[in-house]
C-alpha positions as CSV (number, residue, x, y, z in Angstrom):
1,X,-11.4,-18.4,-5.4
2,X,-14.9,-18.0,-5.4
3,X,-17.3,-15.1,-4.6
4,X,-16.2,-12.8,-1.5
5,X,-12.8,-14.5,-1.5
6,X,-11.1,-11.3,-3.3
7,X,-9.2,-9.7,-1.2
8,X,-9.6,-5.6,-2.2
9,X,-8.5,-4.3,1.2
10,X,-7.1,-6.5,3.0
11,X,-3.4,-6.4,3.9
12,X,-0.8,-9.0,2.8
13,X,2.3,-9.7,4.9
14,X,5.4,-11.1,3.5
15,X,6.4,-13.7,4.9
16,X,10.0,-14.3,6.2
17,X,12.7,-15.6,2.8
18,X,9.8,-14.5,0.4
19,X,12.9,-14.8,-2.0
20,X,12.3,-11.4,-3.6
21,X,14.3,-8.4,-2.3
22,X,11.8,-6.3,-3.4
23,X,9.4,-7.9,-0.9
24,X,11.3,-8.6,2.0
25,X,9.3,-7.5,5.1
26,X,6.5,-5.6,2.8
27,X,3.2,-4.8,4.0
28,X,0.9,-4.8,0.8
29,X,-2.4,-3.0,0.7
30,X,-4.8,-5.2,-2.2
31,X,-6.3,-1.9,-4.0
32,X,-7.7,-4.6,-6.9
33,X,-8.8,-8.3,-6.7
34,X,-10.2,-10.3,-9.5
35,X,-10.2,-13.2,-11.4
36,X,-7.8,-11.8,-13.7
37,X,-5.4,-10.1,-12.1
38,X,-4.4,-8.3,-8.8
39,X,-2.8,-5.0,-8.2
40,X,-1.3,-3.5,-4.6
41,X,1.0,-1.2,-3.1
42,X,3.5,-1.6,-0.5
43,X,2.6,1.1,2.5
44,X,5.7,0.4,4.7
45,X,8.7,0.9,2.3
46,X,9.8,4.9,2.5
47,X,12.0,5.9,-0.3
48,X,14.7,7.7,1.7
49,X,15.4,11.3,1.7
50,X,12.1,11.7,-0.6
51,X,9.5,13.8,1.4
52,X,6.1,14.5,-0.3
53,X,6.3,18.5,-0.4
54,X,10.0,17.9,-2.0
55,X,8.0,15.5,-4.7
56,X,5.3,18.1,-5.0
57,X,7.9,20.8,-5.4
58,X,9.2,18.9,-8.5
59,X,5.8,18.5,-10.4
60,X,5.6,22.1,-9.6
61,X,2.5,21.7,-7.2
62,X,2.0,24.7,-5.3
63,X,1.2,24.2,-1.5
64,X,-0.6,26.8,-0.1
65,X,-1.0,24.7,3.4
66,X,1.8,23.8,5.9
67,X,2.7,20.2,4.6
68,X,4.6,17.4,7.0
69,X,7.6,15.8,5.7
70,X,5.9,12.6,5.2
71,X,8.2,10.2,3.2
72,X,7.3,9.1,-0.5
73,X,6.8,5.2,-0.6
74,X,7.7,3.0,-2.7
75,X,4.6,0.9,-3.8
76,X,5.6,-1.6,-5.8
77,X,8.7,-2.1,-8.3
78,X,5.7,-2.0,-11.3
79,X,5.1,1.4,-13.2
80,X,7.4,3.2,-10.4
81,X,7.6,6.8,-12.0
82,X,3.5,6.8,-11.6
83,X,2.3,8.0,-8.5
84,X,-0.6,6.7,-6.6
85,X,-2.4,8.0,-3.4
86,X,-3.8,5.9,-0.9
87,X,-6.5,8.0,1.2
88,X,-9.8,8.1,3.4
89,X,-13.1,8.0,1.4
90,X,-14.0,11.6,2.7
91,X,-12.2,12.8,-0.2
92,X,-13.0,11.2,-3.6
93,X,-12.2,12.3,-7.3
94,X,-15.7,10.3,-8.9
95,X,-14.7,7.9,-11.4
96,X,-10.7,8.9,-11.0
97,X,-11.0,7.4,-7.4
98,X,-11.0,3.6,-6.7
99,X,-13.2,2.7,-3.4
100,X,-10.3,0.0,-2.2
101,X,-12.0,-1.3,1.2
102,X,-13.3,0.3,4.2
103,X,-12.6,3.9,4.4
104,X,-9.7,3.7,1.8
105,X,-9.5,5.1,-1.7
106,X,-7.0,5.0,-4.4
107,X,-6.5,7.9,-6.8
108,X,-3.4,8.2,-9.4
109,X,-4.4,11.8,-10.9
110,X,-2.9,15.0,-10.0
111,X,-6.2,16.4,-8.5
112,X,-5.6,14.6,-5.9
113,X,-2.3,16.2,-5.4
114,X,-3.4,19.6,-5.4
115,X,-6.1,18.8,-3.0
116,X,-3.0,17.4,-0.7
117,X,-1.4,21.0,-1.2
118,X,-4.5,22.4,0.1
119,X,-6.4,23.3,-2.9
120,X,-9.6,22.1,-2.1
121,X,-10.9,19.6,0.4
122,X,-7.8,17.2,1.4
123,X,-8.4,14.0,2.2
124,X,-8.1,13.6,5.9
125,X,-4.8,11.1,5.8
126,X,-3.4,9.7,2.6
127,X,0.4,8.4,1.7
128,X,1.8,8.6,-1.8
129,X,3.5,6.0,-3.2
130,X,5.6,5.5,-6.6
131,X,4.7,1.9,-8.2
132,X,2.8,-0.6,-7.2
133,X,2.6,-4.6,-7.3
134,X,0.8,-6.5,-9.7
135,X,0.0,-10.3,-10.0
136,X,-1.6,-12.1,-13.9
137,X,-4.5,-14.4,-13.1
138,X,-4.2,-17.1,-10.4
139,X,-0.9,-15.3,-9.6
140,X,-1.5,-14.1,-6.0
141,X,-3.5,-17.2,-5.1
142,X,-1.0,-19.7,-6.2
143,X,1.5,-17.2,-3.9
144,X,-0.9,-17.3,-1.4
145,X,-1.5,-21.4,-1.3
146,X,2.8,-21.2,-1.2
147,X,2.5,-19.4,2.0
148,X,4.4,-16.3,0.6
149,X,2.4,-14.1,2.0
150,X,-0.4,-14.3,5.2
151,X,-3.4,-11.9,4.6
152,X,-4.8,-9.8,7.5
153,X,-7.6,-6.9,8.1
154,X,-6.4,-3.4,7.0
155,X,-6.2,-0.6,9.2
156,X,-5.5,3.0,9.3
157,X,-2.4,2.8,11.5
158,X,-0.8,0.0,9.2
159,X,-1.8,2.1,6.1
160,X,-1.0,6.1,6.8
161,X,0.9,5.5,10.0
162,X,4.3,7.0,10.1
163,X,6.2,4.3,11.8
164,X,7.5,2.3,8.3
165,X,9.8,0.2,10.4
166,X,7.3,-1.6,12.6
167,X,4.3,-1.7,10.4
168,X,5.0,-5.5,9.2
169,X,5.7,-6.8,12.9
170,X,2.5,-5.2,13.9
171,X,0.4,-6.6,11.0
172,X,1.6,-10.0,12.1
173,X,0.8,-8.6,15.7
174,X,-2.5,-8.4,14.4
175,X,-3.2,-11.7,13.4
176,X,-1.0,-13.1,16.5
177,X,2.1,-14.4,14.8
178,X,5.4,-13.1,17.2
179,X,7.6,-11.8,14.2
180,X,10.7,-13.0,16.1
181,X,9.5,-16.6,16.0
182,X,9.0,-16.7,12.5
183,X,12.2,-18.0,10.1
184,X,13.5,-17.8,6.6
185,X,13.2,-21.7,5.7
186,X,10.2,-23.2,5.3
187,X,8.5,-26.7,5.4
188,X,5.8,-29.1,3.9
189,X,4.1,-31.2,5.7
């Protein structure tokens, strides 16, 4: 790929009989795109019955602010006891943050955490996930060539919004592909 063809915030889409359960209907947010290697994490796959302030509770993160239920994600099946947080750019932890695309940050330390639990300036919306998805060098773009996954712009809705369910259908939505009309099998011309 050459220069500008990265794609550090855009989304990938899964398609339909990626042949990886662990994939199946993602939605993948590209925090890191290089020659060498790729790194992402999944923003539409809850890990049930985990809410952030029960997550919190157990690394003994004090709240001191009225906290949604929001569900924990699961980013990706690499490194998935780490946490990361996906966020807006009006909250930023210097070199610990990663500028991912427009708006969006990435941050994996526990400041971050406690500024969630209201100590400190929060980040207006931000989703934590456990794990995240890597790919070695020429991985994603071999995938990509494949037709495994279909790339479109990123969003705040398809990142932080709540509704997990519909956030893949929507990202093909976005780039005019009907979900329904899509199958499991396909061809080469």
């Amino acid at each position: 790929m050459g220069d500008g063809a990265f794609l550090s915030g855009k989304m990938l889409i899964a398609m339909p009989g990626i042949g990886d359960p662990r994939f199946e209907r993602a939605l993948v947010l590209i925090c890191a795109h290089d020659e060498g290697h790729a790194m992402g994490i999944a923003v539409n796959r809850p890990v049930e019955g985990l809410t952030l302030p029960d997550l919190l509770g157990r690394l003994d993160v004090k709240t001191s602010v009225d906290m949604a239920p929001d569900l924990v994600l699961l980013g990706g099946p690499v490194d998935r006891e780490r946490g990361f947080v996906l966020h807006t750019d009006d909250y930023m932890a210097g070199e610990h943050s990663l500028e991912v695309g427009e708006g969006v940050a990435l941050t994996a330390t526990r400041e971050v955490l406690e500024a969630m639990a209201g100590h400190g300036h929060p980040p207006r919306r931000s989703l934590l996930a456990l794990g995240y998805a890597g790919w070695g060098p020429g991985q994603l773009e071999r995938e990509l060539r494949e037709n495994v996954w279909l790339t479109c712009e990123a969003d705040e809705a398809l990142i932080f919004g709540p509704d997990h369910a519909h956030k893949w259908s929507k990202a093909l939505a976005k780039i005019g592909v009907d979900a329904s009309l899509l199958t499991s099998t396909a061809g080469r011309a």
